[in-house]
N, C-alpha and C positions, 0 to 999 in steps of 0.2 A: 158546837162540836167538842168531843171529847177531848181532855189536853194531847191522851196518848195516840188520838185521830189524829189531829192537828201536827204533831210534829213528825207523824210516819207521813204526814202528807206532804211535808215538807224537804222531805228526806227527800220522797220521791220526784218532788217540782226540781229538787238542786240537782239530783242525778241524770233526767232527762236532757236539763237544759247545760249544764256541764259536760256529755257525751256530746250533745249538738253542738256546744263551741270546738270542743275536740278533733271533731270529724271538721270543721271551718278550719282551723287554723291545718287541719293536715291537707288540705286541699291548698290553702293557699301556700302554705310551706311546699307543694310539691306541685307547682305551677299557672294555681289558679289566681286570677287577677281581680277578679269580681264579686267578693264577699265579704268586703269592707264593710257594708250596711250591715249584713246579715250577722257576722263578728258582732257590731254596736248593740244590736236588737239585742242579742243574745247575751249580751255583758248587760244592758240593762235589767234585763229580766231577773239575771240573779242578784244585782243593786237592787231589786223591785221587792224579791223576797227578803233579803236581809236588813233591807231599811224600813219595812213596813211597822210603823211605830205598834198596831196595835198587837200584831205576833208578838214582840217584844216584850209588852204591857205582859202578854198572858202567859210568857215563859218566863218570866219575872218572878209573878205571883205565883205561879206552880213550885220554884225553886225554892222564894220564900217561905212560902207554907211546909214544908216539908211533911204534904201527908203521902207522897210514893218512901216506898224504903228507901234506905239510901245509895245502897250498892244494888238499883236495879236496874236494865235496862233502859229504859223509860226514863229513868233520872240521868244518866247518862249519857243521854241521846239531848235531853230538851238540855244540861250542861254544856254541851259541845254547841248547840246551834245556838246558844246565849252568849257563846265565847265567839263566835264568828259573827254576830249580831253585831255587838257591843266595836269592835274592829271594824266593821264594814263603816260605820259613821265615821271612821278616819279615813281609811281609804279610801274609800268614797268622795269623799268629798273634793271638789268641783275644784276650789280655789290650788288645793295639793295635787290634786291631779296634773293640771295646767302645768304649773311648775314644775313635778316630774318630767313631763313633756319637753320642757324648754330644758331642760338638765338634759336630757339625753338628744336634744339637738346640739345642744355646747361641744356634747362626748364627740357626735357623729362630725360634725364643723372639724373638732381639733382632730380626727384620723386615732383618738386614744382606745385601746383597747387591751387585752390581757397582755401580762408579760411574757409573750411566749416570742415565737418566730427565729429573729433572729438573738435573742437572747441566749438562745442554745448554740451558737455558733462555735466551733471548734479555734475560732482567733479572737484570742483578746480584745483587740482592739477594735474589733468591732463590735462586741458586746460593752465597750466604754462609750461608743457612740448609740451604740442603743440607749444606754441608759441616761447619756445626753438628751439626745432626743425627747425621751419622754418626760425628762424633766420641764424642759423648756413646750412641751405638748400641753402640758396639766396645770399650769402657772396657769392657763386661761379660763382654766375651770374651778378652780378655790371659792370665784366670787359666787356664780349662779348655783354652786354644789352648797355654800351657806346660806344660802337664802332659802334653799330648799331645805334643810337641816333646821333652821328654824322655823319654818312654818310648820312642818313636820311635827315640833315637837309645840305650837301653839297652838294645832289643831286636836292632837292628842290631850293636852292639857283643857282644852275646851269641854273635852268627852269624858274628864275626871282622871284622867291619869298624871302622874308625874311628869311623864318624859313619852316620846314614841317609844323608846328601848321598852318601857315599862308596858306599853300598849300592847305590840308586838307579841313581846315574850309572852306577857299573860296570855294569849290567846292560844300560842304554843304549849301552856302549861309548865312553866318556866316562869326564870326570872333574871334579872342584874348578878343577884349573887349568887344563884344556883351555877348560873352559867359561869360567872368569872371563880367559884370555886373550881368549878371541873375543868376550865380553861388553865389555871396556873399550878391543878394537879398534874393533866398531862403534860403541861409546858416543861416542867421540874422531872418528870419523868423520860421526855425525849431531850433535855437537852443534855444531858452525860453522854449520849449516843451520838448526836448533832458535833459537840466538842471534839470527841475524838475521829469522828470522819474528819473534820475538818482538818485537824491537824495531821492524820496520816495524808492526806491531798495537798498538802500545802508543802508538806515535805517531800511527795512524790514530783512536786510543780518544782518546787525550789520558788514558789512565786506565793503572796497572800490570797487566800478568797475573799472578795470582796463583794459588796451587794450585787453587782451587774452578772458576779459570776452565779449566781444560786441556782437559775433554773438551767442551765447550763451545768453545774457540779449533779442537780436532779436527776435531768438525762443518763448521765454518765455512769451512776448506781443503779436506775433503772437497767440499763442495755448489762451490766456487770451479774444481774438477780440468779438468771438462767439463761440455756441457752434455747432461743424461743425459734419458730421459725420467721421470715421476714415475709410471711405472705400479705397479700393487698385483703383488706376487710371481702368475706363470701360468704354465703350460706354451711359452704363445705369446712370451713376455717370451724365458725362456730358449732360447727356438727361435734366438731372431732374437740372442741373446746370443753363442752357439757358429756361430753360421755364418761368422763370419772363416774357423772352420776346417775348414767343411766337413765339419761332422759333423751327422746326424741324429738326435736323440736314439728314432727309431723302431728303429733298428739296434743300440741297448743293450738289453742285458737287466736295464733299471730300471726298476722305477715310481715313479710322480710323483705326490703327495697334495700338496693344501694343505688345511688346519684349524687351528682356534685349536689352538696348542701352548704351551709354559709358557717356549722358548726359539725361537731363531730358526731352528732347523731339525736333522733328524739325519741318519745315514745307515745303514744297517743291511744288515749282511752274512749273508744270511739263509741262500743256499747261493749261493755267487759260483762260479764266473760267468755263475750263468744265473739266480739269484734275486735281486736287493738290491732295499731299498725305499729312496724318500728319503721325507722331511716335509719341508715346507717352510712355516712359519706367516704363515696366508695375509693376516693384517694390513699384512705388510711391506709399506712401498714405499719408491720411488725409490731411493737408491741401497743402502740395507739391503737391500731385495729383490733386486738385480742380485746384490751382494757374497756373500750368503750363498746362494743358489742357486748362483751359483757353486760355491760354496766345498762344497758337499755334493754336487755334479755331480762335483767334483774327487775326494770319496771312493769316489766310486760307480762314476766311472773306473778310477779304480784296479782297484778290486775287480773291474773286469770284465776286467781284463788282467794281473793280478799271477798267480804260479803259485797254484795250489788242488791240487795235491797235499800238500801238510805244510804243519800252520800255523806251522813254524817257520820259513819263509819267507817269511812276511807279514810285512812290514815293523813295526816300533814305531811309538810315536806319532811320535818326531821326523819320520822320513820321511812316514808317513799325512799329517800335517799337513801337511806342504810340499807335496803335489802336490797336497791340496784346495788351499792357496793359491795356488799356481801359476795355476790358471784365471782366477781373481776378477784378481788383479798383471797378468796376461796380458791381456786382455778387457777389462780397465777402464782400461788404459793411454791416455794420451791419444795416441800414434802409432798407436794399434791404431783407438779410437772415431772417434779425426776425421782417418782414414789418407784421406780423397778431402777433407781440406778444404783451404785452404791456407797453405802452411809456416807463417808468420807465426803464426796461428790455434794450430797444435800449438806450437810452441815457447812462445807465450803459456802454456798450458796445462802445459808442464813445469813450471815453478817451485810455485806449488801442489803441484803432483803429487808432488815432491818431500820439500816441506815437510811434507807428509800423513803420508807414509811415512814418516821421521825420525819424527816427531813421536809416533806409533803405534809405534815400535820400541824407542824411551825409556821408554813409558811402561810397555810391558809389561817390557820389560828393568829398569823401575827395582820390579817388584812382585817377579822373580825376585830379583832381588839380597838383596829384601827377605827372601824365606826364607831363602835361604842363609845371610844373616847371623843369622838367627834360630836357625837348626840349628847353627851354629856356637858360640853362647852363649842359649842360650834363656834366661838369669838377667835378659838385657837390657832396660831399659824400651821395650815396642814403640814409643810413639809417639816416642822420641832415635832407633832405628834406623830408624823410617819419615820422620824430618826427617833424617837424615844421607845416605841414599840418594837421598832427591828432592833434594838438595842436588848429590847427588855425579852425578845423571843426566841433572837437569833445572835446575840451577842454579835451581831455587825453595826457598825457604825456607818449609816448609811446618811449623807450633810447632801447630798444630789438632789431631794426635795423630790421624786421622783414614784409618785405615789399612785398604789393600788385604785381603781375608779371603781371595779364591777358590783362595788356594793354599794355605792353612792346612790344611783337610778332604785335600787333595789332593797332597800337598806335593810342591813342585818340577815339578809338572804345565805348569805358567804358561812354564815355559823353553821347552818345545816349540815354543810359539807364538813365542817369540822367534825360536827357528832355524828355523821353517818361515818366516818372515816375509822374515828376510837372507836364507837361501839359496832361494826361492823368487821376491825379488826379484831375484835374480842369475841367476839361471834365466831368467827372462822377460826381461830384457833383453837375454841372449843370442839369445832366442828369436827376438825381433820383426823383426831384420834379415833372417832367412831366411822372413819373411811374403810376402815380394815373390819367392819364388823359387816358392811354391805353399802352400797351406796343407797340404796332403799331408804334405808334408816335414817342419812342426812338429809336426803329428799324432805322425806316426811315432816322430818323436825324443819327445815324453811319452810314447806308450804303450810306446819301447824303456825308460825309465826305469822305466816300471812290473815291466816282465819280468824286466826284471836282479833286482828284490824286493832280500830280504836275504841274497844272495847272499856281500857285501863292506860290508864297514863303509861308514855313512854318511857320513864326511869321505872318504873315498874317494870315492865315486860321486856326491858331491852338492858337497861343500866342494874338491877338487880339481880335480875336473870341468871 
């Protein structure tokens, strides 16, 4: 078989069998108890494609010869599926896996989870017991989160690479110092904003902020942005959400559920782009509601405009994630929500808006860092490198030991959200100027950015842009 047979056919085996798990995991996400097998089948099939040593073999020697051009199609395509190859012999693997496993039974055992709930609490003192709490939650999980952290990076070093960090990012098109440059670019750049929120709240309190207060001080900027309404997550919500741009969500090929769910909403690419489902958990309101419908409206966009010929053309999470965020940045902008109020009014409104966004961008940038420096000496006592980071992020001196997990099971996952977050807000503000020339016009520019897919590396099309 041809090379360029072979990898459009592989395109098509990963597309198929990727919509099938899709549609499994949205059935079992929305009640079904029985597809546990059918899930496994289905995960190994695409282990089946990506581990097949002699694919490998021949997308090798296609690469190395360099007799396609280089900026073709074709070379582009059998690059991406060498770069998810080469990864799958880490992730993949049996022994990492297990271990994964037993790490996120530790999580599930210890009750550890995001720092949300009662960390937004309006009484101090119970957000000091929250953060008690989790300190003394997470002590049990140092030992089985290192042993996983090293195998991680024994098994990646097996497969040639330095580190997992190194595995990982490569595969993203990325790297250690691409990312820790743009990492302590924006860190230098939101935290002059971050310093002086701080210090006008701390003199509004007459009390310090301290660690346990952040997502708590977050909220408080959020609810400050605009004045939004407080309704519960609906179809009618997001109707009247998306109309800046003149879209109807009758003319997607998505559907719309809200149900109690276990998180704030998914999106599921069932066969794009004429199947996706969203969830949307129908608790939500005011501005959780707005942000996260968004923000799964934004996957679902996609999916409805990205190619669906070869799944090696679907974007990675970096990208996915930026153009869910895009809408939520987009939409919820105060030039966008009170564009007929006036000026005074918006500009009011910027500083908050702001403040929000910094403040959200530290904090997940200071959870990334957190792996990274963990993959890097996992020997290290986690709660010195989770006080040296919020030190180094947030200029708080956080001694509670009381540290971030959701990237541990996941590692290195939590950066996405960091780069969907800066270049999705750089995006939108681009955007918003050409609101007044039609909404038409911004439309088109997101769903051109969809079509392009993964065409071209992401600092290319997204970071230069």
């Amino acid at each position: 078989m041809r090379i360029s047979d072979l990898v459009d056919d592989v395109g098509r085996r990963l597309m198929r069998a990727r919509n099938d798990l899709a549609l499994a995991e949205y059935e079992e996400d929305t009640g079904r108890d029985d597809l546990g097998e059918r899930r496994q089948e289905l995960l190994a099939e695409i282990r089946g494609i990506l581990l097949d040593p002699t694919l490998c073999d021949q997308v090798e020697r296609f690469l190395e010869a360099g007799t396609d051009h280089a900026g073709s199609l074709l070379t582009r395509k059998a690059l991406l599926l060498h770069q998810e190859m080469r990864f799958a012999q880490i992730e993949c693997n049996s022994e990492l896996e297990n271990c994964r496993q037993d790490l996120k039974r530790c999580l599930t055992k210890a009750g550890v989870g995001p720092m949300t709930g009662s960390f937004d609490s309006p009484d101090p003192a119970v957000r000091r017991r929250s953060l008690a709490s989790l300190a003394e939650a997470v002590r049990g999980i140092e030992q089985p989160a290192r042993v996983y952290l090293r195998l991680s990076n024994q098994v990646a070093q097996s497969a040639g690479y330095p580190s997992f960090a190194d595995a990982k990012l490569a595969c993203e098109e990325t790297s250690i110092e691409e990312l820790s440059s743009l990492f302590r670019r924006w860190r230098d750049e939101c935290l002059p904003v971050w310093h002086a929120t701080r210090k006008l709240m701390e003199a509004q309190l007459s009390a310090p902020i301290e660690a346990q207060d952040l997502v708590w001080v977050l909220t408080r900027l959020r609810d400050r942005m605009v004045p939004l309404p407080q309704a519960k997550a609906s179809r009618t919500l997001l109707t009247q959400l998306i109309e800046p741009l003149g879209i109807s969500l009758d003319t997607l090929p998505m559907s719309l559920s809200f149900r109690e769910f276990p998180c704030a909403g998914a999106c599921y690419r069932v066969d794009p782009p004429t199947d996706i489902r969203v969830v949307v958990n129908k608790n939500l309101q005011g501005f959780a509601a707005m942000f996260y419908m968004l923000h799964e409206f934004g996957h679902a966009y996609y999916y409805a405009h990205c190619p669906t010929d070869s799944d090696l053309l679907i974007d990675r999470g970096i990208v996915r994630e930026t153009m869910a965020d895009l809408w939520p940045l987009l939409l919820l902008n105060p030039d966008v929500v009170l564009r007929q109020a006036p000026r005074q009014q918006r500009l009011a409104a910027r500083s908050p808006c702001q403040a929000w966004r910094s403040l959200r961008l530290l904090l997940y940038l200071r959870d990334s860092v957190f792996t990274l420096e963990l993959l890097r000496s996992p020997e290290q006592a986690f709660s010195e490198v989770w006080r040296a980071v919020t030190n180094e992020c947030l200029g708080i001196d956080d001694a509670s030991g009381a540290f971030e997990t959701f990237d541990l099971p996941n590692l290195l996952d939590m950066k996405n959200y960091v780069l969907s977050q800066r270049l999705s807000d750089e995006i939108s503000r681009g955007l918003i100027p050409a609101l007044s020339d039609g909404p038409e016009s911004v439309e088109e520019e997101i769903r051109g950015m969809c079509r392009e897919a993964n065409v071209a590396p992401w600092q290319k099309r997204l970071l230069q842009g």
